[in-house]
C-alpha positions, 0 to 999 in steps of 0.5 A: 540508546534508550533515550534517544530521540528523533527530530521532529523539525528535521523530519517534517522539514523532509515532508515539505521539502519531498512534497516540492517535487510534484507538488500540485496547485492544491497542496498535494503530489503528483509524483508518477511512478518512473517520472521525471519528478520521480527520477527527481526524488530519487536522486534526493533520497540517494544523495541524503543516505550518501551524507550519512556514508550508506551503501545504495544498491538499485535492483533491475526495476529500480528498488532501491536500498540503501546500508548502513553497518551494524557492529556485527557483520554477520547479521543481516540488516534490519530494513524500514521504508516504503514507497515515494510514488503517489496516485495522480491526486496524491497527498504528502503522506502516504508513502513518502512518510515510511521512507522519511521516517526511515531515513530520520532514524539512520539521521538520529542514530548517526548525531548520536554516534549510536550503532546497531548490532545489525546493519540497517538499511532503507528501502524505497520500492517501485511503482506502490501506487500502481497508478501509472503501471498496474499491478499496484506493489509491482517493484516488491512483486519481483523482488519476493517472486510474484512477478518476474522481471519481463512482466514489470517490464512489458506493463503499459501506462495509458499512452502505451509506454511500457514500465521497462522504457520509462525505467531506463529513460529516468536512468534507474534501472539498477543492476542488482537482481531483483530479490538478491537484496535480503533482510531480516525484518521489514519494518515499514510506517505507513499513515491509516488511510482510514478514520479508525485511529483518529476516531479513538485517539489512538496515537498508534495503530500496531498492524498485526495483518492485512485483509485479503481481497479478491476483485472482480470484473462484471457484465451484464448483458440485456437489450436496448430498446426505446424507453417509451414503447417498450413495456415494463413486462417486456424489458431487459434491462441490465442496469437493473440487474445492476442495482440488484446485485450493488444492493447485494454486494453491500449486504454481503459486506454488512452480513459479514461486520465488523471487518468485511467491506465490500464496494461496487467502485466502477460502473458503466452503462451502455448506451447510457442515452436518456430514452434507452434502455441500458443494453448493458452494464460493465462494473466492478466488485471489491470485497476484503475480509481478514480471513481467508475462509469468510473472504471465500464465503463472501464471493460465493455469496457474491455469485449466488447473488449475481446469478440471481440478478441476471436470471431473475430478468433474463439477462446475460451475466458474466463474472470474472474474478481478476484478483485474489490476495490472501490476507496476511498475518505480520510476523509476531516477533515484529510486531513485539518490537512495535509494541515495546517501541510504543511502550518506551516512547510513551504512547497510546496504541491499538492493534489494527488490521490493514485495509489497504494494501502495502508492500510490506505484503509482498515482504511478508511472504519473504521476511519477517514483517510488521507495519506502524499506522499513524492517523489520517485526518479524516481517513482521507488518502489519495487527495491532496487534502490527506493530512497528518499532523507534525507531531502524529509524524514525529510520533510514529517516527519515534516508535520507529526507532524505538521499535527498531532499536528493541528489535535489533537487541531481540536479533543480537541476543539470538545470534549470541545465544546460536 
């Protein structure tokens, strides 16, 4: 097995041929969760792992997983995948790429005639994105216990249809429970998302974690009044209070570089009139840090400042804290297997922290767990332009392989040795 390799044709011809299915006028996907575009895909993804004689299992929220056998029986598979759901304004990357690239190993292994000790199986889990369904990562959710199947459920899209009617009206509710599909490691590629990789010709990011993040939802409350006969001694004005507490959020991500980022993405001003003083301002604060006790630090910086900004000109405040993801740390066995995957295929890699989150967050709460960057041209995502190129594909796919294959060995040697 150590010098197998990929196809590299094979495998990009699946990154085009997937990215018909939702495909958009400007060379992006629009591929939904719980879609019909979506139910499309699906239906392609079971009808290639049936060519290679895989056993597909679909869970209540329509996980899916699909098995191909080990020599050894008694050992529990090894999983790749990710997710093949993608924002409005979706490229033809992210996501889709773990899954194919998973999907191009079991392929490579079988013209081989190769088998692993342990079985390996494909993973495409539910609703990623979260871009029609919120949460994000809510099919892993119920699988390790976040959510429970009645809350996937009950979540709405924008036009008030629920998760649970759109999952039975494309026919992929399965009938496995949510979680009863277990694992012995999770290995899941994923492009950056970022610029880090393509800015220090890094051919590979081995992901060692992924920050925690906590979100919030903010108002600030003053008065409206005429701009021109309200003097400025006399105002309320909470777009200002808003400016205030923006410049703080950006401070307290700087005062924690190099690895806290902290955004001000969504801003909302009332009555937002040319001649009104904005009577109120409704806005949200993002902060990640891949520590836990920084993360901490800066939300209490965060509220300091906010209290501040209001008081300071007789405003209303209201802060709320709407989300709060520990950061995560991959399992150090796992990412061995990445990085001797990296050393046989040759190529240059860094460790590197994930800013984005991922299912294989939830899965590191259950299994033992490792992500694969390859880069992104530009650190742009979730647009049509996202871009990687075939041969940056073809690389993390065969350290993929590569980092699999190390990993089964690591599973058998234990087993024999137990």
């Amino acid at each position: 097995m150590s010098n197998l390799k990929i196809n590299p044709d094979r495998l990009w011809q699946s990154l085009m041929e997937t990215a018909r299915i939702g495909g958009t006028p400007e060379g992006g996907i629009a591929r939904l969760t719980l879609s019909e575009d979506d139910a499309k895909v699906r239906a392609w993804l079971a009808a290639q792992t049936a060519a290679l004689g895989m056993t597909l299992v679909v869970d209540e929220v329509g996980n899916m997983f699909a098995t191909l056998p080990g020599r050894n029986p008694n050992l529990a598979p090894i999983a790749m995948g990710s997710h093949l759901d993608t924002q409005p304004t979706g490229g033809k990357f992210d996501g889709v790429l773990g899954v194919l690239a998973g999907l191009e190993v079991l392929r490579s292994l079988k013209d081989a005639g190769l088998t692993t000790e342990a079985p390996l199986m494909l993973v495409n889990w539910t609703n990623e994105e979260g871009s029609r369904f919120s949460p994000a990562m809510l099919g892993s959710g119920v699988w390790a216990g976040v959510y429970s199947r009645a809350e996937a459920d009950a979540r709405q899209d924008a036009a008030g249809e629920s998760f649970g009617a759109a999952l039975d009206a494309i026919g992929w509710r399965g009938t496995a429970r949510a979680g009863s599909q277990r694992f012995a490691a999770m290995f899941e590629l994923h492009i950056e998302q970022g610029p880090v990789l393509e800015a220090e010709g890094k051919e590979i990011g081995i992901v060692t974690g992924v920050q925690g993040l906590r979100w919030f939802e903010a108002r600030l409350t003053g008065c409206a009044a005429h701009t021109g006969s309200t003097p400025m001694t006399m105002r309320r004005n909470a777009l200002l209070g808003a400016a205030r507490v923006i410049e703080a959020v950006d401070a307290i991500g700087l005062a924690h570089a190099p690895h806290a980022v902290a955004t001000v993405g969504f801003l909302e001003v009332s009555p937002n009139s040319n001649n009104v003083i904005p009577g109120q301002v409704d806005f949200t604060i993002d902060l990640r840090h891949p520590d836990d006790a920084v993360l901490a630090q800066m939300e209490a910086d965060l509220r300091a400042a906010f209290d501040t900004a209001a008081g300071g000109i007789g405003l209303e405040g209201d802060l709320r804290r709407i989300s709060k993801v520990d950061a995560v740390r991959f399992d150090a066995d796992c990412i061995a297997s990445v990085r001797a995957g990296a050393e046989r295929a040759g190529v240059c890699g860094r460790e590197i922290i994930s800013g984005a989150g991922h299912d294989a967050v939830h899965c590191a709460a259950v299994a033992p767990t490792v992500m694969i960057f390859v880069p992104s041209e530009g650190g742009l995502s979730h647009n049509p332009a996202e871009a990687t190129s075939a041969a940056e594909c073809a690389t993390g796919t065969q350290v993929l392989l590569d980092a699999v294959l190390a990993h089964d060995r690591l599973l058998a040697e234990r087993h024999r040795a137990a």
